[in-house]
ZAMI-686373 format. One line per field, with one value per residue (C-alpha): residue in one letter; x negated, y, z negated. Coordinates in Angstrom, 3 decimals, always signed. Last residue first. Layout:
N
res: c(A  ...)
east: c(X  ...)
north: c(Y  ...)
up: c(Z  ...)
END
This chain:
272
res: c(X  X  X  X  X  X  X  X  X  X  X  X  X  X  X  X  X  X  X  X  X  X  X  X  X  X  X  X  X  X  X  X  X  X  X  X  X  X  X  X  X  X  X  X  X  X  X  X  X  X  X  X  X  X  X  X  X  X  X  X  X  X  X  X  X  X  X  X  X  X  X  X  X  X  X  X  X  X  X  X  X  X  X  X  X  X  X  X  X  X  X  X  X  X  X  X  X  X  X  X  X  X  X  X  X  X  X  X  X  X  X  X  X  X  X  X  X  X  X  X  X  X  X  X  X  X  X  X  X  X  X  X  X  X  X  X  X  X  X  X  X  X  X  X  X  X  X  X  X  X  X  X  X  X  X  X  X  X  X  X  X  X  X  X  X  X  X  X  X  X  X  X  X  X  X  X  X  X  X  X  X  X  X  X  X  X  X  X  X  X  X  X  X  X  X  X  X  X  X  X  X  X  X  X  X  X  X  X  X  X  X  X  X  X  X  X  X  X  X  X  X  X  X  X  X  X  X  X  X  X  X  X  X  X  X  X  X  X  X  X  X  X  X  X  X  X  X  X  X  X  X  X  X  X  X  X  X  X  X  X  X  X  X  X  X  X  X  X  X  X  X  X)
east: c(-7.140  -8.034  -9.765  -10.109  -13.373  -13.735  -12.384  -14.075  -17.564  -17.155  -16.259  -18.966  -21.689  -24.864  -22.893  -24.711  -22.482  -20.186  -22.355  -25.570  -24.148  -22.178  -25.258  -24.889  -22.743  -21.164  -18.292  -17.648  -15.041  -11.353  -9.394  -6.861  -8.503  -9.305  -11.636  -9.733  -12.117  -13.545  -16.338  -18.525  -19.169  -22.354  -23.311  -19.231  -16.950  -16.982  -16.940  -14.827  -12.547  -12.746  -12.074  -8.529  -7.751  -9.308  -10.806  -13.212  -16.246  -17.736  -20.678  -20.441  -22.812  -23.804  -20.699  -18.165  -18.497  -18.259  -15.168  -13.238  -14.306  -12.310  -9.785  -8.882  -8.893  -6.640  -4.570  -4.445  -4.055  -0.914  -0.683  +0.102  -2.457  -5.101  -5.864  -6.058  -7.398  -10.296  -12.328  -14.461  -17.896  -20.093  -17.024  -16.601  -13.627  -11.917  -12.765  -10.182  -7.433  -9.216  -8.206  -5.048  -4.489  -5.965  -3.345  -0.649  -1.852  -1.989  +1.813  +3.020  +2.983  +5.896  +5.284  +2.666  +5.445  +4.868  +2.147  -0.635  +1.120  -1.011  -4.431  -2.266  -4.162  -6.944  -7.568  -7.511  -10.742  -11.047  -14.197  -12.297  -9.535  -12.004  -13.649  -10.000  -9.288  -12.440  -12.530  -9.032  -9.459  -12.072  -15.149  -17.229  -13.618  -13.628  -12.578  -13.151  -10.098  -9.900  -6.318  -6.357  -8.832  -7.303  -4.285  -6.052  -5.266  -1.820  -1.456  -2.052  -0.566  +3.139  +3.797  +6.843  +6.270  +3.010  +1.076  +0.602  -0.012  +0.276  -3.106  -4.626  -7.203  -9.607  -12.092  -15.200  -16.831  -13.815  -12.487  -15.350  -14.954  -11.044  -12.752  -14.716  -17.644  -17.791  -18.173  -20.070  -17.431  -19.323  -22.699  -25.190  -27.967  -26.711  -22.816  -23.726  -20.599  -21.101  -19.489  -15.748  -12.740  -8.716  -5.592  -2.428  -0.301  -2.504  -4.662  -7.565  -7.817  -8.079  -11.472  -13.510  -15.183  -12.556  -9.978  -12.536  -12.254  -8.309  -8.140  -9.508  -9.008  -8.390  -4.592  -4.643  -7.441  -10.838  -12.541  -14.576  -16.159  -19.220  -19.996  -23.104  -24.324  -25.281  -25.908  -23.304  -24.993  -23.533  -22.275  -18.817  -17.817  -14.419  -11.719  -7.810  -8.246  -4.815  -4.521  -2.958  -4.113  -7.860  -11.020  -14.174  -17.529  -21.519  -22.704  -21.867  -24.613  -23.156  -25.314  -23.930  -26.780  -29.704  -31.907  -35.130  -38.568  -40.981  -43.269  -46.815  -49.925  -50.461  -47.850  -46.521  -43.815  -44.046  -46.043  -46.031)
north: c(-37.022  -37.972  -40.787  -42.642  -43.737  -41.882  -38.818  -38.873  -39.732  -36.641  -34.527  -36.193  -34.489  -36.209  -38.776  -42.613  -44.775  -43.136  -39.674  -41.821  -44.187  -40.939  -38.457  -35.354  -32.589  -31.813  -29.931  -27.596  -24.896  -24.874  -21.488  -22.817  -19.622  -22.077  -24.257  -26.319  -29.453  -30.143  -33.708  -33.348  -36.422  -37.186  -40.503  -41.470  -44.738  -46.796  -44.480  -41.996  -44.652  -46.046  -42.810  -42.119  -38.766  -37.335  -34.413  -35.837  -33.923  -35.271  -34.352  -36.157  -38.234  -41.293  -40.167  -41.192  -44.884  -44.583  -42.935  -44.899  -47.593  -45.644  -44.926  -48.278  -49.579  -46.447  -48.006  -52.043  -50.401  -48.460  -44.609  -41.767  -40.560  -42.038  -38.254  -36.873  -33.186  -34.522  -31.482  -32.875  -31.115  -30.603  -29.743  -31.749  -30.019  -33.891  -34.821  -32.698  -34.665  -37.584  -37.405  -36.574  -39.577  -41.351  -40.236  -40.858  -44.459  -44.905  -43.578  -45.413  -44.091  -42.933  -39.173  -39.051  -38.801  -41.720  -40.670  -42.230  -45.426  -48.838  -46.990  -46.584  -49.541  -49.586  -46.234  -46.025  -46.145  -42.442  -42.292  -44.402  -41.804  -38.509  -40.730  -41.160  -37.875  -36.473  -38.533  -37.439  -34.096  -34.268  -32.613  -30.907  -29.781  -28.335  -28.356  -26.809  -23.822  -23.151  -23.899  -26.929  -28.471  -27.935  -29.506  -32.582  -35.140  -34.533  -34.071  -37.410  -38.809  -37.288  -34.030  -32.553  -33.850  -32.369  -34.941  -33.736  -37.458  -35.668  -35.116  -32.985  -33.134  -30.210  -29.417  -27.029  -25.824  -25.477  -24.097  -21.540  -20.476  -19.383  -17.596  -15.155  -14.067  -10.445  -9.417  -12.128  -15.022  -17.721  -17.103  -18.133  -20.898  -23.973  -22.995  -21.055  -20.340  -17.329  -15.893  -13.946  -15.233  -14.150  -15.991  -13.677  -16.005  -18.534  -17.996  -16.544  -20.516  -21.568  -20.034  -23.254  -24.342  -21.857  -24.622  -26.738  -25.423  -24.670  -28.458  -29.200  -26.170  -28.141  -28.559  -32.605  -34.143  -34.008  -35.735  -34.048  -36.720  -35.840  -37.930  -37.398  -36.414  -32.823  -32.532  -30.127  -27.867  -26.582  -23.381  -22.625  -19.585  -20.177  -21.543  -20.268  -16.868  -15.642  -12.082  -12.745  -16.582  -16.072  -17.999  -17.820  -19.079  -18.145  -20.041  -22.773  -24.220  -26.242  -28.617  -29.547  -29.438  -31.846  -30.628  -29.275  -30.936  -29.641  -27.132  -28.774  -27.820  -25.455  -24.120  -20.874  -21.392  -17.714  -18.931  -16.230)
up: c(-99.544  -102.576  -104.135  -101.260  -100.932  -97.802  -99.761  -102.901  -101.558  -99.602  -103.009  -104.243  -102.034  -100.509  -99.051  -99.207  -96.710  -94.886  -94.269  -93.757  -91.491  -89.657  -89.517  -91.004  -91.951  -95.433  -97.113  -94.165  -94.983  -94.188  -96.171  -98.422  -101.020  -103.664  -100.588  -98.352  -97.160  -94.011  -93.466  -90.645  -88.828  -86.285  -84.451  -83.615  -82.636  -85.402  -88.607  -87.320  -85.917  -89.675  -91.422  -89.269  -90.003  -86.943  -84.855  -82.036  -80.665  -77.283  -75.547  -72.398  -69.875  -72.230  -74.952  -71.995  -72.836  -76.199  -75.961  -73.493  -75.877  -78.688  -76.255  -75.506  -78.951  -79.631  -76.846  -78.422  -81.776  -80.930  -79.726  -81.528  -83.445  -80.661  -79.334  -82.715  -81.454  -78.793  -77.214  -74.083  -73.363  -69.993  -68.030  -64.727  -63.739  -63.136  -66.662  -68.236  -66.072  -66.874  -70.436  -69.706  -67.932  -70.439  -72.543  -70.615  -70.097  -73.909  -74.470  -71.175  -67.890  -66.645  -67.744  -64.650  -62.660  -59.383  -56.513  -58.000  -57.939  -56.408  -57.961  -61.071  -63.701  -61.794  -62.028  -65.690  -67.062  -67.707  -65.549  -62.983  -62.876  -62.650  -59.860  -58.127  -58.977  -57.185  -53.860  -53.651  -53.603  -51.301  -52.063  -49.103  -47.747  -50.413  -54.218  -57.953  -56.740  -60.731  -60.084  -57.436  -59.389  -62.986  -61.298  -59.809  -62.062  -63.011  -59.094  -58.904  -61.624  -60.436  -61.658  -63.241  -66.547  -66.708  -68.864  -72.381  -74.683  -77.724  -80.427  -77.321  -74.810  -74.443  -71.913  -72.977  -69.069  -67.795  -71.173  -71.414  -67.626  -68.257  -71.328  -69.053  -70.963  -70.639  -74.413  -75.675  -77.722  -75.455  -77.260  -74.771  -75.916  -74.461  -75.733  -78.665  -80.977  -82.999  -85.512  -86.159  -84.367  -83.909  -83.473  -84.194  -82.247  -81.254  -77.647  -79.680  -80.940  -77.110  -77.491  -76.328  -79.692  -81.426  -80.600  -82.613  -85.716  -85.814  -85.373  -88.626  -90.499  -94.122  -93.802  -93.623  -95.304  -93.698  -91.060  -87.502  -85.676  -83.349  -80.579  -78.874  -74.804  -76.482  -80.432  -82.669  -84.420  -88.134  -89.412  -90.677  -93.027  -93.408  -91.077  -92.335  -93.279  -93.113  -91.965  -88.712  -88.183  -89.159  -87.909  -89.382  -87.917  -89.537  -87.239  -84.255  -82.253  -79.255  -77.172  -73.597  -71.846  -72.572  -75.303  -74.091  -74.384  -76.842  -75.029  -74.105  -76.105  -78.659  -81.453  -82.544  -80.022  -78.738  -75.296  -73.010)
END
């Protein structure tokens, strides 16, 4: 049955991966600390996230994969639609969200005690992701290659993972989230850190991910947002220090003709 209210063939469904987020708030105990957040988030796109520090950055999208219910006193209210199924339903297995919903952090979080192999196929090993059908090492040496780094450890995938330097370790966590093959990848600050030559890295890691990977990217740094991603929402504290969504839209439009002055304020410079 056809409910479109139109005639002719069905428009064409977005690829998965798309996230629709409304009416979101997110509390630490009784602190109200994410406010009232709607906006979609496109699939096989980056989305940058910018704000000043404080505004519910980060606490936004650890409720994209419920790690924020994971905080002490973490709790949710809304919906977050992860190709049309809310993933805060009752009987939605959160272990399944974050396969599905990676996340790589503002550190570099190798497990110290691993070497990069096993820092690679952890998530495997625990969500059981493997066969005989799939080698292990057919996987982590893909997951590598998809995080541009396998060349750089084919020779010494069995040394820590915490040898690698600042940009390697990062990578390496990267592909660590890329070896469950979720349809999404989290970034909190992941080039805070690290030096030009790695966040340039990164940022081409990025773009080159973005073709098979919806991607949203928390950061402070206005000219990554600017380079590297289609869609940035700009985060502000309202009176209340709660994080609300200023505006939405496309990046060259966002950067370069805002429809709110409190976003022209902030990537001019004026505060923030």
């Amino acid at each position: 049955m056809d409910i479109s209210g139109t005639t002719g063939s069905p428009a064409p469904e977005e690829p998965p991966g798309a996230l629709e987020v409304a009416d979101l708030n997110a509390w630490y105990g009784s602190f109200l600390a994410v406010k009232n957040v709607s906006l979609s988030i496109s699939s096989q796109a980056i989305t940058a996230i910018i704000g000043p520090s404080g505004c519910g950055k980060s606490t936004f999208i650890r409720c994209l994969n419920r790690m924020h219910e994971a905080s002490n006193g973490g709790r949710v209210r809304g919906r977050v639609l992860l190709d049309g199924q809310n993933i805060y339903d009752r009987g939605v297995d959160p272990v399944v969200i974050r396969r599905r919903i990676g996340m790589v952090f503002q550190k570099p979080s190798p497990f110290p005690t691993m070497t990069i192999f096993d820092n690679v196929a952890a998530g495997l090993r625990l969500t059981r992701l493997w066969s005989r059908r799939i080698e292990l090492a057919e996987v982590v040496e893909r997951s590598l290659q998809q995080a541009a780094l396998w060349d750089e450890v084919k020779d010494k995938l069995h040394q820590a993972g915490s040898s690698l330097s600042g940009g390697q370790q990062q990578r390496l966590c990267i592909a660590r989230a890329l070896a469950v093959e979720p349809q999404i990848i989290l970034l909190d600050e992941p080039c805070s850190a690290l030096d030009p030559a790695a966040t340039l890295k990164i940022e081409d890691l990025m773009r080159s991910l973005a073709g098979k990977y919806t991607i949203v990217i928390v950061t402070h740094n206005m000219q990554q947002a600017a380079r590297v991603s289609d869609m940035t929402a700009f985060f502000l504290m309202d009176q209340d220090r709660a994080g609300m969504l200023v505006e939405y839209g496309r990046t060259s439009q966002l950067f370069t003709n805002p429809k709110d002055k409190r976003t022209e304020d902030y990537i001019t410079g004026r505060f923030g």
